[in-house]
N, C-alpha and C positions, 0 to 999 in steps of 0.2 A: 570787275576786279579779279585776282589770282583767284577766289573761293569760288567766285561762278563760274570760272572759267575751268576749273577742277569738275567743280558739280555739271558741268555741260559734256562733256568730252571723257569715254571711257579710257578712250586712248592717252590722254593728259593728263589723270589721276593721278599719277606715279609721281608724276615732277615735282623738282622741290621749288618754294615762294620763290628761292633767286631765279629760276630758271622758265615759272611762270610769268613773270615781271617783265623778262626777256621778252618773252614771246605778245605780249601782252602791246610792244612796240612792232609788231609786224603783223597787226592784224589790222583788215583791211573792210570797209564796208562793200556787201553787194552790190548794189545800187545798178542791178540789172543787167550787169555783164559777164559775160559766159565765162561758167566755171572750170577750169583743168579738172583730167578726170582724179589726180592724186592728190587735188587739196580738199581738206579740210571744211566744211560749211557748219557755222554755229549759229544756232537761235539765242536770240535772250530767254526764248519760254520752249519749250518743245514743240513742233507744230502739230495740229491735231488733223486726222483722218478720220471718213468718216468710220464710224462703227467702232472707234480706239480713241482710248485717252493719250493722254501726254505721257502715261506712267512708263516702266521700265515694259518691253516687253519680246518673244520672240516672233520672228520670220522667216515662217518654211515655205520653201520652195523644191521646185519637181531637180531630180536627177541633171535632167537635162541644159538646168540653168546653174548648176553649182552650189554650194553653201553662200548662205548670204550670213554677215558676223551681226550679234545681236548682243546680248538688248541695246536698245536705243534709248540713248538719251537726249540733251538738244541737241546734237549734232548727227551731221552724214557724211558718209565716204568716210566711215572711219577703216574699213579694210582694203580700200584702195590708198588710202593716207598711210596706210602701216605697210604694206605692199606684200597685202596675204590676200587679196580677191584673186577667183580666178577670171574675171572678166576684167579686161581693160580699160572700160569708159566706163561711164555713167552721164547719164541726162540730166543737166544743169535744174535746180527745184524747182517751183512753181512759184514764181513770183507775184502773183497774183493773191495767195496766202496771207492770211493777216498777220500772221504770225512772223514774216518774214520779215515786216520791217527796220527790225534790229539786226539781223543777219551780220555776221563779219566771214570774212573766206582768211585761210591760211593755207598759205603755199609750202608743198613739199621740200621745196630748196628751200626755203625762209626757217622753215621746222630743223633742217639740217645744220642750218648755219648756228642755229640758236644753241642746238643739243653740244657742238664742235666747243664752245663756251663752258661746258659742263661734263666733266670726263666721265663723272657715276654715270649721270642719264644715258650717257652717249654709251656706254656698255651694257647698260639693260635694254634699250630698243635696239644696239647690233644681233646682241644673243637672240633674245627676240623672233628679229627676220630670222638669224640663220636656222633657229629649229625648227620654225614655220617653214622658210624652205627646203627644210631634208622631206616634207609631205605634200608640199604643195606643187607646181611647177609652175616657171615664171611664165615659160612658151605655151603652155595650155591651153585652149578656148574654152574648151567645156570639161566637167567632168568626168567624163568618160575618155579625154584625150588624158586626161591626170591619172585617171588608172594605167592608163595602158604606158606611159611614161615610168621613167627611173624612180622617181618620188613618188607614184602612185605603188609600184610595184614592193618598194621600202614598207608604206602603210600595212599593204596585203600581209608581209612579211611581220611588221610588228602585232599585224591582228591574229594571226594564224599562230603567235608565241605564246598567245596572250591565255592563260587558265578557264577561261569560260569558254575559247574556242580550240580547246587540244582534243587531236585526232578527227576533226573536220576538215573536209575536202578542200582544196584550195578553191575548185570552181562554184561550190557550194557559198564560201568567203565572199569568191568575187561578185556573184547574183547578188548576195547581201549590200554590196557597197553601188552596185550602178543599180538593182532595181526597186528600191527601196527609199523613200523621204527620207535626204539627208538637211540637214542646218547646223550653220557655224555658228558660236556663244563667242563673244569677247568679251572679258571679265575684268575687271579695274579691279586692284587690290582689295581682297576682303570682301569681296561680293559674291553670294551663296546660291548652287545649284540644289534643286528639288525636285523630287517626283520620282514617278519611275522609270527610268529611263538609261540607257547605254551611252557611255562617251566614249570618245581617243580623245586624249592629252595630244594636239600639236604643235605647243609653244608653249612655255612660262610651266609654272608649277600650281601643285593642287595639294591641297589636306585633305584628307578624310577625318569625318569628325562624327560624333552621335549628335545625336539633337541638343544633349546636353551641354556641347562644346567639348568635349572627349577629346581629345586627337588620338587617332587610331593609327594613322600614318602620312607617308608622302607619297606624293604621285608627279613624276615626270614625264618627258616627253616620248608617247610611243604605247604609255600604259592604256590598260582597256582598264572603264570604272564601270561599276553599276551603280544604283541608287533603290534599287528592291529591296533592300535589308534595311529600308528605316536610318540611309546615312545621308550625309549632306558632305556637300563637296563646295569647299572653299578657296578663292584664289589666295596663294601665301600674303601676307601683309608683311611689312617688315622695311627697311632703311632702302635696301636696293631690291626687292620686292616692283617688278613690272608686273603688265596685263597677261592674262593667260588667254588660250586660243584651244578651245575643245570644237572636234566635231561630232555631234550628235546624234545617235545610227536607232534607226527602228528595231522592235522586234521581230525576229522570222515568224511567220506565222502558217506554212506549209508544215506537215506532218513527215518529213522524209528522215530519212534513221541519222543526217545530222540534226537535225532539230531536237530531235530525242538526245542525241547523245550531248547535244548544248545543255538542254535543259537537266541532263543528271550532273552538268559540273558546275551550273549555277546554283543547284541543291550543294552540292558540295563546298562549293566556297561561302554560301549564305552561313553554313555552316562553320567551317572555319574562321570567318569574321565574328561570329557570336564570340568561340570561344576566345580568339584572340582579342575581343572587347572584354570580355569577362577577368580575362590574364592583367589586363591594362588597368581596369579598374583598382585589382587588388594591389598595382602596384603604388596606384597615386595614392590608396586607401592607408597602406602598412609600408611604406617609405618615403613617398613624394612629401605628403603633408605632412609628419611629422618631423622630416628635416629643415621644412621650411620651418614651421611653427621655432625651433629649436634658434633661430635667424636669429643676428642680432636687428637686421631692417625691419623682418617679417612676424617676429613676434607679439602676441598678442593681435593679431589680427583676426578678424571670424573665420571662422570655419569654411562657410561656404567661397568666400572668396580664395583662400589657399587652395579648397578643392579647384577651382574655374582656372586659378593659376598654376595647380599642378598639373590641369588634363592637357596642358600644350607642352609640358616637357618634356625628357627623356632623358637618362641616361648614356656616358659613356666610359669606354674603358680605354686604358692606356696600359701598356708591357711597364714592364721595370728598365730604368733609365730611357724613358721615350719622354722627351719636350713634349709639353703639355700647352702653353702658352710660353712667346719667345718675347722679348722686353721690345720695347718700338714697334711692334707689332699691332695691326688695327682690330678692335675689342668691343662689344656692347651688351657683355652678359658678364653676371656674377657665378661666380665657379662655388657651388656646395661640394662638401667632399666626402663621399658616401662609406668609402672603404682606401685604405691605403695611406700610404705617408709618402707627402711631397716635399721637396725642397727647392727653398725659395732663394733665386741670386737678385740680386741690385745691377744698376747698367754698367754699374764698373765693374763686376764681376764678383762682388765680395757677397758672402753667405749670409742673410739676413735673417734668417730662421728655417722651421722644418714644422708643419701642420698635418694634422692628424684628422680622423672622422671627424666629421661635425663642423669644423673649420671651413669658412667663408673667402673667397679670396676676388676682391675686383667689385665692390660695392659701389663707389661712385661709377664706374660702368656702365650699371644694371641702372642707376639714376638718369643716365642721358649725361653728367658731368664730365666724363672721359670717355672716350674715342679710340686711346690705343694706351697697351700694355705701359706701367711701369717696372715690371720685375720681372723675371723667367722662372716660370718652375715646372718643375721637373719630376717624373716619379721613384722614388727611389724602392718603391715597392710596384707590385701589382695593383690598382689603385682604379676607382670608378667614380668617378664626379656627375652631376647635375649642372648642366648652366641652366640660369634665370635670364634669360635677354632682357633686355630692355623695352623689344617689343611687344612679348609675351607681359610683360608688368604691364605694360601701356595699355594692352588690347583687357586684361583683368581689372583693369581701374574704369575702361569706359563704358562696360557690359553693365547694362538697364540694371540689373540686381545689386549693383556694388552701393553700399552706402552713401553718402554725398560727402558725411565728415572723413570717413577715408580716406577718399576722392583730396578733399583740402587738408587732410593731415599730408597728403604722401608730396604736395602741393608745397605747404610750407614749408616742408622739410630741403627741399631742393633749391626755393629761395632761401632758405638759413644760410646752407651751405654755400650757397654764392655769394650772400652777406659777408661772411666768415672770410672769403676771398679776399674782399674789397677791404674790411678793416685789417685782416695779417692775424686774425686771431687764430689759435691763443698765444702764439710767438709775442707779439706786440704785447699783451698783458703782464707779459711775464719778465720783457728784458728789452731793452734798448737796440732796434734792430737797426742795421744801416740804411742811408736813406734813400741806397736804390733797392730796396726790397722789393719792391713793381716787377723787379726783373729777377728777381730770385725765384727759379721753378719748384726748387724743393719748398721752401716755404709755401706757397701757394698752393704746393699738393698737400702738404702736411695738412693747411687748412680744409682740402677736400672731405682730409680722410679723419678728421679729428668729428669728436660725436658728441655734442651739445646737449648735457643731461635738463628736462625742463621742470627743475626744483623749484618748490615752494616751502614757504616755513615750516620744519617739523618732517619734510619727506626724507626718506633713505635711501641707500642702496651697496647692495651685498659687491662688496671687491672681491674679483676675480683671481682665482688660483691660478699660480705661475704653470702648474699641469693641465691649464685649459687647452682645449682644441688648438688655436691659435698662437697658447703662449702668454707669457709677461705679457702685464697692461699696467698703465699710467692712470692717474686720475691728477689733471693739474686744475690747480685750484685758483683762478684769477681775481676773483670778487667774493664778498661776503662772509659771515660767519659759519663754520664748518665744525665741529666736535667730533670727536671719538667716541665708539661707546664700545664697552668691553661685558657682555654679558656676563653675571656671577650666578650659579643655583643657591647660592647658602647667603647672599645678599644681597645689596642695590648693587646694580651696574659701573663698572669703574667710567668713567667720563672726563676727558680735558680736551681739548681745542688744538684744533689744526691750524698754524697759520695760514693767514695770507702769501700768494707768492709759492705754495709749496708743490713740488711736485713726487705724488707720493705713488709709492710703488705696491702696488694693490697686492701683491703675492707677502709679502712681509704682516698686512695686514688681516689677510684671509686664512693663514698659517694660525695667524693667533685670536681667527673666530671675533674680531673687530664689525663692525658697521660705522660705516661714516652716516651722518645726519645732519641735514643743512637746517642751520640757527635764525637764519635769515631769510625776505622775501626776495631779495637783492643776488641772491647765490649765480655765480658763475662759473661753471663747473666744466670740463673737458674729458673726454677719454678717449686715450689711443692705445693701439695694440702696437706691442716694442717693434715687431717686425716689419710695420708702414713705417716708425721712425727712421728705421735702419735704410730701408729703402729709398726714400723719402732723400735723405741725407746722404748717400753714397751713389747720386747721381754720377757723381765725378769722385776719382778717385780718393781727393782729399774734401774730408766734408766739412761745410761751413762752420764761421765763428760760433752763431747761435746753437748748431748741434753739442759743441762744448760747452757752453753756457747753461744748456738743458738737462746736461750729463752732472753739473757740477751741484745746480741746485735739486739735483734727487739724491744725490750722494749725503748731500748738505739734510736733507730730508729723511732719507731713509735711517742717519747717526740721529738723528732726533725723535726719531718715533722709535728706533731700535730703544736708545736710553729708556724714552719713558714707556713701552711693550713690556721691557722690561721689572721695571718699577709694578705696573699693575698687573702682568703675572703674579710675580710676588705675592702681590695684596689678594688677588684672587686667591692662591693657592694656601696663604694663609685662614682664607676662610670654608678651605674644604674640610668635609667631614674624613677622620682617619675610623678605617677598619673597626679599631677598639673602643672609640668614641665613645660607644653605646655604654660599654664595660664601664669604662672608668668612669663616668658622668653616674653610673647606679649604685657602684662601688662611694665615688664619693655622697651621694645624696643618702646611702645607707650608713656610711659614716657619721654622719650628722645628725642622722638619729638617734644612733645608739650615743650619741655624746647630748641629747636632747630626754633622751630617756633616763638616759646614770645621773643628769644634774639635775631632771625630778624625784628621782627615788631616793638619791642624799637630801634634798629638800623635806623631803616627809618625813625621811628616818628623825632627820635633827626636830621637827615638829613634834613627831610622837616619842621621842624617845623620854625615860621617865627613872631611870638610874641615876647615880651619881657622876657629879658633872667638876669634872676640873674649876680649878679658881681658875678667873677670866686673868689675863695679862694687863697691863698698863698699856700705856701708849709708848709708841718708840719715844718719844721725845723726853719721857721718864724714866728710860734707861729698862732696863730687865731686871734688876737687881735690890734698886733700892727702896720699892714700896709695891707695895700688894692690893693697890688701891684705884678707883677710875676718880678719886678725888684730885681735883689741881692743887699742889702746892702756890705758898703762897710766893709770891715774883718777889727776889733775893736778888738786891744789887750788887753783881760782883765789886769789890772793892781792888785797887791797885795795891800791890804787893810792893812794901819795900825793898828799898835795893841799899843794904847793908856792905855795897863793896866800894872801892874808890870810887872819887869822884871824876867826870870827866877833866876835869882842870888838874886833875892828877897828872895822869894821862899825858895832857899834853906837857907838864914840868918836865915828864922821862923824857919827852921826844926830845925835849930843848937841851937839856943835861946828858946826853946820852954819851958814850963812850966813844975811842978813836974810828974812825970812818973805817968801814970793811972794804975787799975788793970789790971791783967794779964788773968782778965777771959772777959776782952773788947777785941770784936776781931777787929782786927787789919787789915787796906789794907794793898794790894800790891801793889807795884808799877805798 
């Protein structure tokens, strides 16, 4: 299948499953018949020799036969297949071998045709041959014909550049390279040199790294490496990441005043890599790590894993007004932003925001979820970023020490986010989207970059100040019961309820020292930062229906937490202590007393007093006047009063008799 077919073949490691598949239809069994010297021969097991296992291993040979490429794994003619041998044939295997019965052959044209299908592959194995052939030569018989050659003569040239060998003779160089055990390494991504030992870089690339996985630096084609200082040397890994191609050089071992003078610049640079390991350390120690830490991906993660994941990065810098990353452009790392302020455009050119230290930019990136750029930005200061690749996270998640639930947290996370694809969330939660949204890109990014908080009943979380790194943030609220809580010192907490449906503007609420607090197990919660909206939405110059729709319900949002923010300001601020508090609160509790005191000491006075004492008063209801007594009179039925004047039937005789009628502008009573 593609996996043993990777695990068989240094040379194949690189390829991606489509391209293995491919080839996977042009593999051929041996079945005894003579092999080209350019293709390809693969065991199903490694064949064993005597005196050697199956395992990975190297292959020295004299001068005079050339470098042979190594380790081996089930396959041969892998440097005749790559066309970096400098020998033209090779003798078809030993059939006879038990091993060989699984045998498949792959032909060089067959390899060609497959790669032509594959434009990446097909540009890491061109690069490839061509570095290999600036040191190798194609017309060469033997090694010694390759020194004396244009590409031999290049190597001498790159070895005699190289810091371990400055101010040695050239003919001193050239004894080193023809009389001396040399061996070729061919390296599949990610596979590690040790010992003590000299390289040349002549194809693909290298890391230097500590033991620890450190990266110390890179190495290209042409560099001389050592491995004396306790370092390890690794092929790059990574997306278009091919085989690397080192050749191997002994130590000089004659006493002649080169040798000497080799060995004081090997002291010298053993030296200089200390400290610049020691420079490196302090850097991931007092910047790397705690910017990551500071992540919104990366925090909360251990310690030791940030450190594993900080010793492969590095910093860069960028001028003021220098493009940084351009939009449509191809992407597979998260941008930290160490120092400076960037500004950020959308694909239609409109200004989507401007991030400062600390700010994050290109997260689904560093997930493996996107591929290339959605925004441009630009430095509008002097400005030093960190990217986080995606291979660098990849390569810190598979390393023996990383935890396993990490491992499946960082795991789940990437399936959410595709999850989140496929239903339209949180767009879909929110509003009535049209029903080719399949097709709608912004939407579907928005759901990349929207961050799924994983609440349970009674958990919280602090809203973000509009003066963050990044900028305004969102918190939309699709599912569940949510409250406000408003901390008081002088009493309980002000508390009311968020709706459903709201999308609330976290800078409004962190202004006023709020916490949101989810009521329910059910809670489904989102958070996005303004400026992926913006993005996000101004794909094209005019942005979609649902961008407006988004706009209307935080407006709708932000008047109804504003009202009631307001309200419970109030109430809090009513229950704060004032300056004089103390004063008046003593003042009146000393009041109190002294009016607790004055109405005991008239109480005693009237007890003890023993002079003459006033007649006591009556009751009101006995008037003041007419008796000097606490006796009741005795209850006296008022009687009706005669009425000594006409009667009413008088009265009415005047009405009836009464005199000539007056005018009628006299006005007249009523009755």
């Amino acid at each position: 299948d593609r996996e043993a077919l990777r695990q068989a073949s240094t040379a194949l490691a690189c390829l991606s499953p489509e391209c293995l598949s491919d080839l996977l239809q042009h593999l051929q069994d041996l079945d005894g018949q003579d092999v080209e010297a350019d293709s390809l021969v693969i065991w199903s097991s490694s064949p064993q020799t005597p005196g050697r296992s199956g395992s990975r291993h190297l292959t020295r040979m004299p001068t005079s036969s050339g470098p042979v490429v190594g380790p081996r794994r089930a396959a041969q003619n892998e440097a005749q297949f790559l066309g970096v041998a400098l020998v033209g044939s090779v003798s078809p295997p030993d059939k006879t071998s038990p091993c060989v019965s699984g045998a498949k052959v792959l032909s060089r044209p067959d390899f060609l045709r497959s790669l032509s299908k594959f434009p990446a592959e097909l540009t890491i194995f061109e690069r490839f041959a061509r570095e290999a052939q600036g040191f190798l030569s194609s017309s060469a018989k033997s090694w010694q014909e390759n020194l004396q050659d244009e590409a031999g003569k290049r190597l001498l040239a790159f070895i005699e550049a190289g810091k371990e060998f400055q101010g040695c003779e050239p003919e001193f160089l050239m004894q080193l390279l023809a009389n001396h055990m040399v061996s070729g390494r061919l390296l599949a991504p990610g596979s590690i040199l040790q010992g003590n030992a000299w390289y040349i870089v002549l194809a693909g690339r290298l890391q230097v790294e500590s033991p620890d996985g450190l990266l110390l630096r890179y190495a290209g084609p042409g560099e001389v490496l050592s491995l004396e200082n306790s370092l390890v040397l690794r092929a790059v890994r990574g997306k278009l990441a091919g085989p690397a191609l080192c050749l191997e050089l002994s130590q000089p071992t004659s006493n002649s005043e080169d040798v000497e003078r080799w060995r004081r610049n090997v002291q010298q640079l053993r030296s200089e890599e200390r400290e610049a390991l020691e420079r490196r350390r302090s850097w991931v120690q007092k910047v790397a790590v705690p910017a990551l830490s500071s992540t919104q991906l990366l925090a909360g993660c251990p310690e030791d894993f940030l450190q594993l994941l900080a010793g492969q990065l590095s910093e860069e810098a960028f001028q003021e007004h220098q493009e940084i990353i351009g939009c449509n452009t191809e992407g597979d790392s998260m941008l930290v932003l160490l120092e400076g302020l960037v500004e950020l455009r959308a694909k239609s050119g409109k200004q989507v925001g401007c991030i400062s230290p600390g700010a994050v930019l290109g997260e689904p990136e560093a997930l493996g979820l996107l591929s290339y750029r959605t925004a441009t930005a630009k430095a509008v200061t002097d400005c030093r970023l960190m990217p986080v690749s995606f291979q660098a996270l990849t390569n810190a998640l598979e390393h023996p020490d990383t935890p396993q639930a990490l491992k499946e947290g960082f795991q789940q996370l990437v399936d959410g986010r595709r999850k989140q694809v496929e239903d339209h969330k949180p767009l879909a939660g929110l509003m009535h989207l049209r029903a080719d949204r399949e097709e709608d890109v912004g939407a579907n990014l928005l759901a990349l970059r929207a961050e799924r908080l994983p609440l349970e009943s009674g958990d919280c979380w602090q809203p973000s100040s509009d003066s963050e790194a990044c900028g305004p943030r969102l918190s939309l609220i699709l599912r569940g019961r949510v409250e406000l809580s408003i901390s008081s010192a002088t009493g309980p907490p002000v508390e009311f309820h968020v709706r459903t449906g709201s999308v609330v503007p976290e800078g409004m609420l962190a202004a006023s020292g709020a916490v949101l607090r989810a009521l329910s197990a059910d809670c489904e919660v989102y958070r996005l930062w303004h400026f992926d909206l913006l993005q996000v939405a101004f794909i094209t110059p005019q942005a979609p229906d649902w961008f407006y729709q988004l706009r209307v319900l935080e407006e709708e949002t932000r008047a109804t937490l504003q009202s009631r923010l307001t309200n419970a300001r109030g109430l809090v601020q009513g229950r704060w202590r004032h300056p004089t508090d103390v004063a008046i609160r003593g003042w009146a509790e000393k009041k109190r007393e002294k009016l607790r005191q004055a109405q005991k000491r008239q109480e005693q006075f009237y007890e003890n007093y023993l002079g003459p004492k006033l007649p006591l008063l009556p009751p009101k209801k006995l008037g003041t006047t007419a008796f000097r007594s606490w006796g009741e009179l005795p209850a006296v039925k008022p009687t009706k009063p005669q009425n000594r004047g006409p009667s009413p039937s008088a009265f009415r005789a005047l009405k009836l008799h009464r005199g000539p009628s007056r005018s009628r502008s006299e006005p007249q009573l009523r009755r």
